[in-house]
C-alpha positions as CSV (number, residue, x, y, z in Angstrom):
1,X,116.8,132.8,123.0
2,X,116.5,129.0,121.5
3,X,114.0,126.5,123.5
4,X,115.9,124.2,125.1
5,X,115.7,120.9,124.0
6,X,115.4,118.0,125.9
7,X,118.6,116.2,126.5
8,X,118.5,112.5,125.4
9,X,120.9,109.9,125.2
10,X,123.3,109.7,122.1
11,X,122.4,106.4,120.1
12,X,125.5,104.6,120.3
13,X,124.7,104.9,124.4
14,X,122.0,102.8,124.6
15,X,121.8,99.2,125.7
16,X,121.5,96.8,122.9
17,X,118.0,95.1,122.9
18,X,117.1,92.1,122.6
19,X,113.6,91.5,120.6
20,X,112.5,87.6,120.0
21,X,109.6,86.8,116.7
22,X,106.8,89.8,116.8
23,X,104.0,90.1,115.8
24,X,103.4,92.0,112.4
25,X,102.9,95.3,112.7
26,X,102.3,98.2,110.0
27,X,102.8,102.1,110.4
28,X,99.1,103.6,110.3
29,X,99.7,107.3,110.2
30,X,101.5,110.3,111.9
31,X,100.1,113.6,113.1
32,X,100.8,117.1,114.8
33,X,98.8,117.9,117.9
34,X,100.2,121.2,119.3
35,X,97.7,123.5,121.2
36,X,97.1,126.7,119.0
37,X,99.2,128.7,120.5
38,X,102.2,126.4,122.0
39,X,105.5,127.8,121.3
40,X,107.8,125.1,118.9
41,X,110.0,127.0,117.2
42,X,113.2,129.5,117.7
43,X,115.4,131.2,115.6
44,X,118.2,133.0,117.1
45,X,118.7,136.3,115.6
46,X,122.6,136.6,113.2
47,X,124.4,133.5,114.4
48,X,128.2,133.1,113.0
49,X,128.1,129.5,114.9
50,X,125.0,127.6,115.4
51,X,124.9,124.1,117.8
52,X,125.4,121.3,116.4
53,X,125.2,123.0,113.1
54,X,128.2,123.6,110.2
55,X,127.5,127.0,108.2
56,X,130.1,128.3,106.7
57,X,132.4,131.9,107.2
58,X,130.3,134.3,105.2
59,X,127.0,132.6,106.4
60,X,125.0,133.7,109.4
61,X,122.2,132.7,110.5
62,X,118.3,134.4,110.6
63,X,119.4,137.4,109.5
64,X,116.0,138.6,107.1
65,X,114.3,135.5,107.3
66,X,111.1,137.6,107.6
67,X,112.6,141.2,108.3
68,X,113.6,139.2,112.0
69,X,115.8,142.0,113.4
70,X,116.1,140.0,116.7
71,X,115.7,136.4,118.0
72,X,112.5,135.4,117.7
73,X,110.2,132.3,118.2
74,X,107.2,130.9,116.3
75,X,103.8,129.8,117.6
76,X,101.7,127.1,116.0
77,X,98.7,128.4,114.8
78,X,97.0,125.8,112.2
79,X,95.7,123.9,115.6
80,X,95.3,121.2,112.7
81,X,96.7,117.5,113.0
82,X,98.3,117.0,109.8
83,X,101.6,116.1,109.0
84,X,102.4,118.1,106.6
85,X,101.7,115.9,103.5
86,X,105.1,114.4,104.3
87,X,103.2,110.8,106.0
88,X,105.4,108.3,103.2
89,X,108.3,109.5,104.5
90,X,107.4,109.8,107.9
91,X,106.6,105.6,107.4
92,X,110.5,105.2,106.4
93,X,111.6,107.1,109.3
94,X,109.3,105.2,111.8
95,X,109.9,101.8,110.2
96,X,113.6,102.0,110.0
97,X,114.4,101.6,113.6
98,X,112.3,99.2,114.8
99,X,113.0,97.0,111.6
100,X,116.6,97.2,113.2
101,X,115.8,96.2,116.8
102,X,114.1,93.0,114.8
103,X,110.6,94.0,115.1
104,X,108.3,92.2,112.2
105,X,107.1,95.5,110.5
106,X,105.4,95.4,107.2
107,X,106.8,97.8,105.1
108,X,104.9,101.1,104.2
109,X,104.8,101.9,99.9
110,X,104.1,105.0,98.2
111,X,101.1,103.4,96.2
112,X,97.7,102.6,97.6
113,X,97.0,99.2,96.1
114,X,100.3,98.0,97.6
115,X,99.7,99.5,100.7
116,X,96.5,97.9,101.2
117,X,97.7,94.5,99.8
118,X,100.9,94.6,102.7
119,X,98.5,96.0,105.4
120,X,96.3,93.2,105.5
121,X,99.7,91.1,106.8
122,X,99.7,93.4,109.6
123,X,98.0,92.2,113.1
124,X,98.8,95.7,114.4
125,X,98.7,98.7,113.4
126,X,100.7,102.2,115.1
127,X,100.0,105.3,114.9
128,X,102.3,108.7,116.2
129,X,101.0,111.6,117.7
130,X,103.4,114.5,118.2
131,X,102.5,116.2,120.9
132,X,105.3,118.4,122.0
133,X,107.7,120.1,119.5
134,X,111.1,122.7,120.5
135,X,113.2,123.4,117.9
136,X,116.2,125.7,116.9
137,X,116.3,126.9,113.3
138,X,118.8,128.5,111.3
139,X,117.9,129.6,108.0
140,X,121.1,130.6,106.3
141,X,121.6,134.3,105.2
142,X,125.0,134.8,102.8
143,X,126.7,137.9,104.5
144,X,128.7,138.4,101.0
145,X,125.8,138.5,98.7
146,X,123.6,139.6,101.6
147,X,120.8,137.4,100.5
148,X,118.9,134.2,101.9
149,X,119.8,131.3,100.2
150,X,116.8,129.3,101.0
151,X,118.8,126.3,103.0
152,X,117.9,125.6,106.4
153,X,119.7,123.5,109.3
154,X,118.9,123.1,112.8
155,X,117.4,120.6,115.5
156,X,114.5,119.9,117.6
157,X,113.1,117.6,120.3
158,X,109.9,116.3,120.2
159,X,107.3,114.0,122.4
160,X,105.3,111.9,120.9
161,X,102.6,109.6,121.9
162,X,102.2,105.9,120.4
163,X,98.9,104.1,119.9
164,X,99.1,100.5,119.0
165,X,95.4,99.1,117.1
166,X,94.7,96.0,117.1
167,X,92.6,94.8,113.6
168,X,91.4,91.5,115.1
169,X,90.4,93.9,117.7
170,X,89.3,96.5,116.7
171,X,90.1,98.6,119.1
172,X,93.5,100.6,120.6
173,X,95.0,98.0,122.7
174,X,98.0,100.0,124.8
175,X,99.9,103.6,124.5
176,X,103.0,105.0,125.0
177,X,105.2,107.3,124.9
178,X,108.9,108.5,123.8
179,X,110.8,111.3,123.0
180,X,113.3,112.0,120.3
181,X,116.0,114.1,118.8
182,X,116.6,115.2,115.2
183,X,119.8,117.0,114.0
184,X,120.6,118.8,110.3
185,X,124.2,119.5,110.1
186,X,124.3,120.5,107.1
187,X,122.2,122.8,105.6
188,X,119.8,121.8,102.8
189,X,116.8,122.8,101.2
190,X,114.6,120.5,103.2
191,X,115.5,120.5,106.3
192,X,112.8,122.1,108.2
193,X,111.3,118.8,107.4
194,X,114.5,116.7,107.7
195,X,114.7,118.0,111.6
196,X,111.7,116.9,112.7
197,X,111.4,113.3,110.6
198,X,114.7,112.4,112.2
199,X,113.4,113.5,115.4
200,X,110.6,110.8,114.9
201,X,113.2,108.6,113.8
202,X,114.7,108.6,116.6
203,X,111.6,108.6,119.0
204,X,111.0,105.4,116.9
205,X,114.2,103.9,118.7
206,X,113.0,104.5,122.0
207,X,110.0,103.2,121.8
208,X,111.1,100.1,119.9
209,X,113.8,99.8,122.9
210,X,111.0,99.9,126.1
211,X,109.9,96.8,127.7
212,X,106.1,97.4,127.6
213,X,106.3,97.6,123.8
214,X,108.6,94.5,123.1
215,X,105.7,92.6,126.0
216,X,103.1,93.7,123.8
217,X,104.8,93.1,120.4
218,X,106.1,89.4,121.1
219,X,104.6,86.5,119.4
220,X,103.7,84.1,122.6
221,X,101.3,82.4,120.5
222,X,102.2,78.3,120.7
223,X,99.8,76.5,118.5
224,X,99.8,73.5,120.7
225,X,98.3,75.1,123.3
226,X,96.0,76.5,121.1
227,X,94.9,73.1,119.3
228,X,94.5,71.9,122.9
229,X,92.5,74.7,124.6
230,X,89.9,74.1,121.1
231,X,89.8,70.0,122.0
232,X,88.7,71.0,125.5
233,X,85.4,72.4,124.3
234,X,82.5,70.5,124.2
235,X,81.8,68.9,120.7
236,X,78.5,71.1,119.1
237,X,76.4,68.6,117.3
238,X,74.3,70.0,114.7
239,X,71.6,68.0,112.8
240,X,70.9,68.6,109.2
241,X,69.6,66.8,106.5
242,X,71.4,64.7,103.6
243,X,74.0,66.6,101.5
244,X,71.8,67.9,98.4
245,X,73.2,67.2,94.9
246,X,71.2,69.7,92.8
247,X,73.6,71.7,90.5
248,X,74.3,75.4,91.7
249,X,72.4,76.9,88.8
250,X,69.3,75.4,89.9
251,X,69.5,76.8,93.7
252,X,71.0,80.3,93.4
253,X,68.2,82.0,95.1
254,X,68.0,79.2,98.1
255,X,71.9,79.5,98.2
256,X,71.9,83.1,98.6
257,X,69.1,83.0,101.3
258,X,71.8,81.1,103.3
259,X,74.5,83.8,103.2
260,X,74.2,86.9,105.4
261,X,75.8,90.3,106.2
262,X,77.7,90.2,109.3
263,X,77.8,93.8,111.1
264,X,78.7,96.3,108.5
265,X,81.2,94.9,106.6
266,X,81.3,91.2,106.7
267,X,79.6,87.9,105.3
268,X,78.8,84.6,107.1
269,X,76.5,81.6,106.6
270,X,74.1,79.6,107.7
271,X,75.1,75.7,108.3
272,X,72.3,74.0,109.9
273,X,68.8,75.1,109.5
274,X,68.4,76.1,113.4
275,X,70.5,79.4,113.5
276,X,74.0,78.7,113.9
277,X,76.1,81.1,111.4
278,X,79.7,81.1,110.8
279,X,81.5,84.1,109.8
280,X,85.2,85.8,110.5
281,X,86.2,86.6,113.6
282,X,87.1,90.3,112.7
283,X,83.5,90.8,112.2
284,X,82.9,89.9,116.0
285,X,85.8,91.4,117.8
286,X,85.1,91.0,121.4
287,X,81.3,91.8,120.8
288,X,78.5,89.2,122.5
289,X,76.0,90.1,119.7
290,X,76.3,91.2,116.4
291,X,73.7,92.3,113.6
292,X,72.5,90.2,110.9
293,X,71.0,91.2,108.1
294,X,69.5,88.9,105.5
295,X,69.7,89.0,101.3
296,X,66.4,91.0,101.5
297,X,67.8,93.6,104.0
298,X,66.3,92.0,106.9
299,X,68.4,92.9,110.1
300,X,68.2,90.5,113.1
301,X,71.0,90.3,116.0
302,X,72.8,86.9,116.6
303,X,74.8,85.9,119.7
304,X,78.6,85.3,119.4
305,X,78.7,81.3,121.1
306,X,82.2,80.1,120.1
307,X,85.3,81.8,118.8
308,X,88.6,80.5,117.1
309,X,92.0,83.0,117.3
310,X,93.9,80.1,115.4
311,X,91.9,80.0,112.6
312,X,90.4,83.8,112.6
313,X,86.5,82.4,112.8
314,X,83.5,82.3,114.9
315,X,80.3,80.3,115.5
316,X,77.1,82.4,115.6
317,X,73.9,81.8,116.6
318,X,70.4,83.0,115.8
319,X,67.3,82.7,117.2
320,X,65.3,81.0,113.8
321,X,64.1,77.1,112.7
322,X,64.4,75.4,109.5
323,X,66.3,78.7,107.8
324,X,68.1,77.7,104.5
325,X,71.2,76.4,105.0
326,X,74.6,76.0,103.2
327,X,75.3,72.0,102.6
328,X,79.0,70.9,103.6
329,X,80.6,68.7,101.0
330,X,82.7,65.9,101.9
331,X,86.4,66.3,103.0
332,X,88.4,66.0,99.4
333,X,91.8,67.3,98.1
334,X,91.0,70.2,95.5
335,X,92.4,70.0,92.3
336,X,93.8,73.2,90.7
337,X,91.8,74.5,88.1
338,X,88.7,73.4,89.9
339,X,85.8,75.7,89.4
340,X,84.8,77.2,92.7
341,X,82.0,80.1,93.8
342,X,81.8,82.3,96.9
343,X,78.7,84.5,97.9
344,X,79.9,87.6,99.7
345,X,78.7,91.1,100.3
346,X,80.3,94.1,99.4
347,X,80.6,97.1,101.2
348,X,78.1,98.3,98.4
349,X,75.3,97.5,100.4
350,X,73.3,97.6,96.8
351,X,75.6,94.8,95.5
352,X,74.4,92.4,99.0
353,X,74.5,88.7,97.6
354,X,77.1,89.0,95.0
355,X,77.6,85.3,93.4
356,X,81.2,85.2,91.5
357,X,82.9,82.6,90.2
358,X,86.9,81.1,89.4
359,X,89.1,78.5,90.0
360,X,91.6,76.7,93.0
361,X,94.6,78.6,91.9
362,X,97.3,76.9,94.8
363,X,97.0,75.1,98.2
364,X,98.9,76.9,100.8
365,X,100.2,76.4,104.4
366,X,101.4,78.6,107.4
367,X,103.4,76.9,109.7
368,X,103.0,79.0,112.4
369,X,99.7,78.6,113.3
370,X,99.2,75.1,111.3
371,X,96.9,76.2,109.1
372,X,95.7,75.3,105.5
373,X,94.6,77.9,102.9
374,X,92.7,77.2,99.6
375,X,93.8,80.4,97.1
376,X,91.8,80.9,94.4
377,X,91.4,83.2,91.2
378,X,88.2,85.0,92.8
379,X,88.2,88.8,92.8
380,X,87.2,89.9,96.5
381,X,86.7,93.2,98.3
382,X,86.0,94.3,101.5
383,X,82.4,92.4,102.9
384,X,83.8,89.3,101.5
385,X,85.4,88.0,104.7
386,X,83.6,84.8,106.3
387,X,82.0,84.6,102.8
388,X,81.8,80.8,101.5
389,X,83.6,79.0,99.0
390,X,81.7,76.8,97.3
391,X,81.9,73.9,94.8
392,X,79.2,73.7,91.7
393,X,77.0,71.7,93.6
394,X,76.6,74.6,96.2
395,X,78.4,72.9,98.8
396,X,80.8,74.5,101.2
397,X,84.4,73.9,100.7
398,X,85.7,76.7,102.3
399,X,85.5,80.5,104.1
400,X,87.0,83.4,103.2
401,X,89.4,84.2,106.0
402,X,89.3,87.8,105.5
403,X,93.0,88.5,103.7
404,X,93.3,90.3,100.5
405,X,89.8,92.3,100.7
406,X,90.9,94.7,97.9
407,X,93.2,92.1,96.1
408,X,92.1,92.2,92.2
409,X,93.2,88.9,91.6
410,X,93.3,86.0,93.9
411,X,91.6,85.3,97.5
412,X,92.0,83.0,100.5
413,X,90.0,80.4,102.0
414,X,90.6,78.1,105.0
415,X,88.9,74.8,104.6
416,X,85.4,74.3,105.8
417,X,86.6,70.8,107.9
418,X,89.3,72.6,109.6
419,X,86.7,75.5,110.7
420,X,84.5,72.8,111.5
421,X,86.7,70.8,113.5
422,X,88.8,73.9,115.2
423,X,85.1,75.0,116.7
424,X,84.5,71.5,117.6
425,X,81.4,70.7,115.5
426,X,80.1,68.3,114.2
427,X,76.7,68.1,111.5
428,X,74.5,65.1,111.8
429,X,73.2,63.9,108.9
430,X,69.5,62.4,108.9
């Protein structure tokens, strides 16, 4: 006898929703977590007529599939959690939906470099874990020929539970659930797989159309408020000596004693000689401390004392006097062309300290958070964000606001004034 499955409301039922600017958010990865064991599958034994399924006079349905002489059901037994290799199209099917109910989702691609390049947009990311699985299947047997003809149709239900990540984060920031229904009318050569993608499909739909998930998803951000909470923080007055004016060339080694590793994957620098770092605020998360370690391999924990969500930084601080330091240079409009250097860490923890070099390629702006961005030609990869941009005097100009870690050909940087000012400190020259 087939499982029954789950009844759930046709789509043109449901209530229209009504979804306001989201935040982005990027399909991660979808999996199968059955019990070994659990019962997901039935195929009723020589079916003429088959629900919600069109065969045709002189097919049936499970008649040899296996020398079946009877209706018969199917455990899962792999007890693994993959999908099946099937995880690009499972992005369309999940996408699809909630791009309809006019969620912000960045679109999944079949190649890797892509995929990285359009995750990075993302703010979240969502996983789906099936958990629960009935399904009817008919594999079409051709009475006339007596033969299978290797065509399947049929439908299933599934549950399936949602995790939502958070990258700035760093953590899973709310669950849910949802069910769905996937149908194959018609039979075709894939549709063992085609019955349970449009069952995600349609899982996708419900949980694009609960409350919780549109809460969670909607942008309340109002960069106003924002710019005022940072104004109401007491200014941080850091004393440091006189800008230096010694070419770059001459002060590599100094320069890269001022630029550390922040946790595992992550750069930051020093900007007055009594401890205080700054570095990206991915590399903090929610943490109070975080580890440090130096050009020479050094490690050392500094405190998180001020963080930014506007700008994506934070203000560290460590417990040292008269450390190197990183000199700030004066608040200018970059040319294109310019000639600029960052110092960043790769996740290569042999290649600490890397110095490269390029050019100001553009000067950007995002509106939505009022921010500015200086793009340049500099090849980054991951351990590059909070990494400095600097001019060839060794000044700072900018930091790498962690976008574009695997990007072979351009990186951004927000403005080293704008940090400055968005943390609300100020250096003090003597």
């Amino acid at each position: 006898m087939a499982l029954p499955l789950t009844e759930i409301d046709a789509l043109e039922d449901r209530k229209a929703v009504h979804v306001h600017r989201t935040r982005p958010i990027a399909y991660d990865s979808a999996s199968i977590e059955l019990k070994r064991g659990t019962t997901y599958v039935a195929y009723p034994y020589w079916r003429w007529s088959f629900d919600e399924v069109h065969i045709s006079l002189m097919d049936a349905c499970n008649v040899s599939v296996k020398n079946r002489l009877s209706a018969s059901t199917a455990e899962w037994s792999t007890g693994e959690s993959v999908f099946g290799g099937w995880d690009s199209e499972a992005a369309t099917f999940v996408e699809s939906p909630l791009k309809e109910l006019g969620y912000d989702v960045v679109s999944h691609t079949k190649s890797s470099f892509r995929r990285e390049r359009e995750h990075r947009r993302a703010e979240l990311l969502l996983s789906a874990h099936i958990v629960d699985i009935k399904s009817n299947i008919c594999n079409v047997f051709n009475v006339l020929y007596f033969k299978d003809v290797n065509i399947v149709a049929g439908n299933a239900s599934i549950r399936v539970k949602w995790e939502v990540y958070d990258k700035l984060k760093d953590e899973v920031i709310a669950t849910f659930e949802s069910e769905g229904k996937g149908v194959v009318e018609k039979p075709t050569q894939d549709g063992n797989k085609l019955i349970l993608l449009r069952a995600l499909e349609d899982a996708s739909d419900n949980l694009g159309r609960q409350e919780a998930f549109i809460r969670l998803l909607e942008d309340q951000v109002n960069v106003r408020d924002l710019i005022a909470k940072e104004k109401q923080q007491s200014v941080l007055s850091l004393k440091i000596k006189k800008v230096r004016s010694d070419p770059i060339y001459e002060r590599i080694s100094t320069l890269k004693r001022s630029v550390v590793q922040v946790g595992d994957d992550a750069t930051g620098f020093f900007i007055a000689p009594d401890g205080y770092i700054l570095t990206n605020l991915k590399a903090v998360g929610h943490a109070e401390k975080v580890a440090i370690i130096d050009n020479q391999g050094s490690r050392q924990t500094a405190h998180v004392v001020r963080r930014n969500e506007r700008l994506g930084i934070a203000l560290l601080y460590l417990e040292v006097t008269n450390h190197p330091y990183l000199d700030v240079a004066d608040e200018v409009l970059l040319k294109d062309l310019s000639e600029v250097f960052t110092i960043g860490n790769p996740s290569d923890f042999q290649a600490r300290s890397t110095l490269a070099r390029g050019t100001v390629s553009a000067g950007r702006y995002q509106s939505q958070k009022s921010q500015h961005f200086i793009q340049t030609s500099i090849p980054t990869t991951t351990g590059y964000a909070g990494a400095p941009l600097l001019n060839d005097l060794g000044q700072v100009l900018g930091i790498h606001d962690g976008r574009n870690t695997n990007e072979t050909s351009f990186s951004y940087y927000i403005p080293i004034h704008d940090a400055l000012r968005a943390c609300m400190i100020k250096l003090n020259a003597y």
